[in-house]
LOMARTI-191701 format. One record per residue (C-alpha): residue in one letter; x, y, z. Coordinates in steps of 0.001 Angstrom, whole numbers, padded with zeros to 6 digits, always signed. Each point is the difference from the previous one (the first is absolute). Example, Ala and Ser with C-alpha at 12.3 -4.5 7.8 and 13.67 -1.06 7.14 Angstrom:
BEGIN
a+012300-004500+007800/s+001370+003440-000660/
END
This chain:
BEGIN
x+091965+044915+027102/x+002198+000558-003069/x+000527+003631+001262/x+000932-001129+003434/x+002578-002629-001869/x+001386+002444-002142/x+000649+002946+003051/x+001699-002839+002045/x+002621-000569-002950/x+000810+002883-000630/x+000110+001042+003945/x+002484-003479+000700/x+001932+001534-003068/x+000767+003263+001076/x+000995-001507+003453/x+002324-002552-001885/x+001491+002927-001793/x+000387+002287+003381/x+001943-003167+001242/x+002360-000397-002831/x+000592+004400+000211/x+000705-000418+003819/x+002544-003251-000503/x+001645+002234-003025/x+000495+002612+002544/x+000577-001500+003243/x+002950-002147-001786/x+001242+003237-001204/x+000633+001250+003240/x+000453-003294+002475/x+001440-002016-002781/x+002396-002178+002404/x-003227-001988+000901/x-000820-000910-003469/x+003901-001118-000996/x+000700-003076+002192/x-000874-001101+003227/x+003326-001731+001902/x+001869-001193-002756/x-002972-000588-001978/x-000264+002002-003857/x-004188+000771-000106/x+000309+000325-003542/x+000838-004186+000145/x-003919+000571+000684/x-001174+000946-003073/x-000137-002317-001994/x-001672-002399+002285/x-002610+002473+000577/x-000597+000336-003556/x-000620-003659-000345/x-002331+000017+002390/x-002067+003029-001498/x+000472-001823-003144/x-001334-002775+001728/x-003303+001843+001352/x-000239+001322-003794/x-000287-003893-001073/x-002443-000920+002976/x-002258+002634-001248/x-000265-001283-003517/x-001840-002844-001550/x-000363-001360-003667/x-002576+002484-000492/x+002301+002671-000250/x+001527-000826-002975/x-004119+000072-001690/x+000854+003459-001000/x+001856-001070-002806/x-002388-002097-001143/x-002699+002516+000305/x+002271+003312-001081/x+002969-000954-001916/x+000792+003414-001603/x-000896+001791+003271/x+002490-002171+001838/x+002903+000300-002854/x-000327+003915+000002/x+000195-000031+003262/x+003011-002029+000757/x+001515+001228-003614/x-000302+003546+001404/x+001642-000842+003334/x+003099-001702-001298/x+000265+002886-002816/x-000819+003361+001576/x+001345-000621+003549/x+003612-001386-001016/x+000591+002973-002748/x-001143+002319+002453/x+002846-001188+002612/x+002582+000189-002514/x-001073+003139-001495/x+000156+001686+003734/x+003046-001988+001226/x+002037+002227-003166/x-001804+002890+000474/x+000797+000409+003408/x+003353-001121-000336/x+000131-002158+003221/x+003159-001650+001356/x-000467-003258-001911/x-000932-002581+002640/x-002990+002613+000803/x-000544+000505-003422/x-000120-004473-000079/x-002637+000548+002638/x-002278+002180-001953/x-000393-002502-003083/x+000026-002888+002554/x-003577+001571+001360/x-000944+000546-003713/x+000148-003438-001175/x-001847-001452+003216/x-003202-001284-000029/x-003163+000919+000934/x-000420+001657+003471/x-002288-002803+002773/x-001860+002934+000733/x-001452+000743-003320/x-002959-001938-000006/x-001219+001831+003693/x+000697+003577-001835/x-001476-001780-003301/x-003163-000817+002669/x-000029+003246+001347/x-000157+001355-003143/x-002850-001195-001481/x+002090-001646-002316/x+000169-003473-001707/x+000985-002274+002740/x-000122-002974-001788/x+002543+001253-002118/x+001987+001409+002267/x+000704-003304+001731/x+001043-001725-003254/x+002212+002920-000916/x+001931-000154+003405/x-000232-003853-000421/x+001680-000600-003440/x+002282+003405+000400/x+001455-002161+003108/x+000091-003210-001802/x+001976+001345-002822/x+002293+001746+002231/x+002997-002343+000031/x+000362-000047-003641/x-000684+003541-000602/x+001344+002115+002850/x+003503-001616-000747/x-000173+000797-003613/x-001530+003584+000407/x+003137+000391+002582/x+002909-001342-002177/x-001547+001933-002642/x-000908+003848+001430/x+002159-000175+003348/x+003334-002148-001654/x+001948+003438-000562/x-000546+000959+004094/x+001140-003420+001529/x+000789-003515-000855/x-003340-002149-000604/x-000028-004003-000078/x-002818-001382-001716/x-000445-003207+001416/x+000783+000732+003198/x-002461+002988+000355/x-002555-002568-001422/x+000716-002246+002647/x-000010+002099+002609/x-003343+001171-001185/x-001200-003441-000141/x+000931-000858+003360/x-001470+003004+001532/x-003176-000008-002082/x-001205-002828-001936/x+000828-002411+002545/x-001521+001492+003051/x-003071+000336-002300/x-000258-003167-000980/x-000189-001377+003606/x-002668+003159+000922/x-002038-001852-002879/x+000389-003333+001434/x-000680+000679+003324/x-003128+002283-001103/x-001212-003232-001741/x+000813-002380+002517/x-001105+001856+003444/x-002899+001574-002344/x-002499+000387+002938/x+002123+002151+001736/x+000970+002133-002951/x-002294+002697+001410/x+001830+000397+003319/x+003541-000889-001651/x-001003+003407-002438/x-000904+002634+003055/x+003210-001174+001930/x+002619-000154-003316/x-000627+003897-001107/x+000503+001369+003288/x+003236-002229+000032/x+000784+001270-003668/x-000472+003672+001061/x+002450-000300+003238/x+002389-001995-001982/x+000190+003314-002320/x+000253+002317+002503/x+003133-001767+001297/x+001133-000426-003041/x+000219+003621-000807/x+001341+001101+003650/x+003211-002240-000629/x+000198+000879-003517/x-000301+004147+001055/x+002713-000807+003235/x+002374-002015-002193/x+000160+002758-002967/x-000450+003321+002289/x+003610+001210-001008/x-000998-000074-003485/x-003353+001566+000805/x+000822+002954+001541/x+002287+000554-003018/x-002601-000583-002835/x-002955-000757+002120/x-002479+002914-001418/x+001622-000233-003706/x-000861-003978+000504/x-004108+000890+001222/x-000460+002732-002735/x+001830-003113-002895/x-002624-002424+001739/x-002916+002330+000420/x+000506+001136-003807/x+000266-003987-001150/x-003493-000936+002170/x-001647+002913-001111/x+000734-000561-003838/x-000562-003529+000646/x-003904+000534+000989/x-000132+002831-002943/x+001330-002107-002727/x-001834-003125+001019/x-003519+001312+000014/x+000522+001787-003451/x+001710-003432-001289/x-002925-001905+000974/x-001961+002959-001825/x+001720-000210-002785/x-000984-003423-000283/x-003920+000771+000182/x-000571-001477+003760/x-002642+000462+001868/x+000838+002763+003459/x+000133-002489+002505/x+002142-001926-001762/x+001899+003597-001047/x+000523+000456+003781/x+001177-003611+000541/x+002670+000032-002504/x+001366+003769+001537/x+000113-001947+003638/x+001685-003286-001358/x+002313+001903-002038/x+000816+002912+002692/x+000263-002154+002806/x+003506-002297-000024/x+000766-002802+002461/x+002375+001749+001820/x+000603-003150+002946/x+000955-002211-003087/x+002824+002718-001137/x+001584+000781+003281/x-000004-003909+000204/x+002105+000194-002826/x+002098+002356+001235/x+001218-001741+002992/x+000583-003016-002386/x+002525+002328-001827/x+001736+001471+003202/x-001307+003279-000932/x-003231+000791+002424/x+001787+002786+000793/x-000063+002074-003164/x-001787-002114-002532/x-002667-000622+002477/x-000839+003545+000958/x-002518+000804-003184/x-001495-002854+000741/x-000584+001381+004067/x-001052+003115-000896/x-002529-001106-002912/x-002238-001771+002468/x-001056+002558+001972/x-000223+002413-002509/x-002281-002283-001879/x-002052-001102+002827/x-000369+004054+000117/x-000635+000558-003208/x-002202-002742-000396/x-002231+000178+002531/x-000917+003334-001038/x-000602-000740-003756/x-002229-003184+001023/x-001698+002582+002700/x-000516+002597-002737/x-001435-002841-002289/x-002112-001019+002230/x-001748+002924+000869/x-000998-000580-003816/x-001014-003452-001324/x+000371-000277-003705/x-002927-000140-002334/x+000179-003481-001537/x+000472-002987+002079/x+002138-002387-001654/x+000532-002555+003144/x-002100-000359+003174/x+002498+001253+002596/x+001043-002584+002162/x+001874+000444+003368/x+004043-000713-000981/x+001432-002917+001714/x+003677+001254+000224/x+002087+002476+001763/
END
């Protein structure tokens, strides 16, 4: 039955990723469809849509979540220590050494110092991984986003673009916490539903994503066409390194593999809804919110495969029963 579990994730997660690849291309070439309908700007729709898969994200959770922290402190602080360290050093590092014009540049920190991807704890599943841990990572990583991602930004991405603090924050809180907050209510109060509320909300999550990356790819095609392959092999290199530098971190620190593999898929996998959200706040989806496009689908990709590969070989010692992930 586990088996049968595990070969349906990772089947609905290559077809999520196929989806995202075709709306990445099909805006590419038809991108009038994706850019306004009448007098009507689709990228007005992303940050709605956001809310609302931020929204799903909260109707999926519970107080239990948050146990992790109880139960593995130091598992939990590597791994969101490791995310908001290795991720945002490796945008910056790339966005100068590839000497992007500087709103793109903007855009490659901006992915950096995101949070935790929704669809790390299915890879972290698939995987064989620690799930548990995975949940809490992507939980507290999105919690600490408003005060962090604005800070990271004003910090590493200050010398590309203007950054305001506290209205980044804001904007972070409004499309985040909030949303969240009311997913958690309304998972409390309508909690005999939750199970039907958490098979429709992911599929709504994962077609909110795909249109959010068609309008994103239509709105900034100009620019892609220009920098568009420099841009994949920048993103490619920062997901890649991301995985590589998370699993030896968590090494480093003497965990256990599953939870070795967990911190690689939390750290390598960025919220890339949240920071295309953020670029339509600033007025810039079309350039600063092109990294953020093209690292979904790359690490959908990319991550399927590693939690395929890892699956095909369960780890030795069991730190945490594997439990089925309740988020996107």
């Amino acid at each position: 039955m586990k088996a049968e579990t595990n070969a349906r994730s990772s089947y609905n997660n290559l077809i999520y990723t196929a989806f995202i690849i075709g709306a990445v291309t099909i805006a590419l070439v038809f991108p009038g469809p994706f850019t306004q309908i009448g007098d009507f700007p689709l990228k007005k729709l992303i940050v709605p849509l956001l809310q609302i898969i931020m929204l799903g994200m909260g109707t999926t959770m519970s107080i239990k979540d948050f146990e992790g922290v109880i139960q593995q402190p130091r598992a939990v602080l590597v791994g969101v220590v490791c995310h908001f360290i290795i991720m945002p050093l490796l945008g910056y590092t790339l966005a100068n050494t590839f000497n992007f014009p500087p709103e793109i540049a903007a855009g490659v920190v901006l992915i950096g110092c995101s949070p935790s991807g929704l669809a790390s704890n299915v890879m972290c599943f698939i995987a064989k991984a620690n799930v548990p841990l995975s949940i809490t990572v992507t939980t507290i990583s999105t919690l600490l986003a408003p005060f962090l991602m604005p800070a990271l930004m004003k910090l590493l991405a200050g010398q590309f673009i203007e950054i305001s603090f506290t209205k980044m924050m804001l904007e972070i809180i409004q499309i985040v916490i909030l949303p969240v907050i009311v997913g958690l209510a309304l998972n409390r109060i309508f909690h005999k539903s939750a199970v039907v509320i958490n098979r429709i909300m992911p599929l709504i999550s994962m077609g909110g994503i795909v249109l959010i990356v068609a309008i994103i790819t239509a709105a900034g095609r100009d620019s892609l066409l220009t920098v568009g392959w420099t841009l994949a092999f920048c993103v490619l290199i920062h997901n890649l390194t991301g995985f590589t530098l998370g699993y030896w971190s968590a090494r480093l620190f003497g965990m256990d593999e599953q939870s070795c593999r967990t911190v690689a898929i939390e750290v390598g996998l960025q919220n890339g809804g949240l920071a295309s959200g953020i670029a339509v706040q600033m007025g810039k989806v079309a350039t600063v919110g092109l990294a953020p496009a093209l690292f979904g689908p790359i690490m959908n990709t990319t991550g399927s495969l590693l939690a395929t590969y890892w699956s095909q070989r369960p780890p030795k010692e069991v730190s945490q029963p594997s439990t089925s992930p309740q988020t996107v």
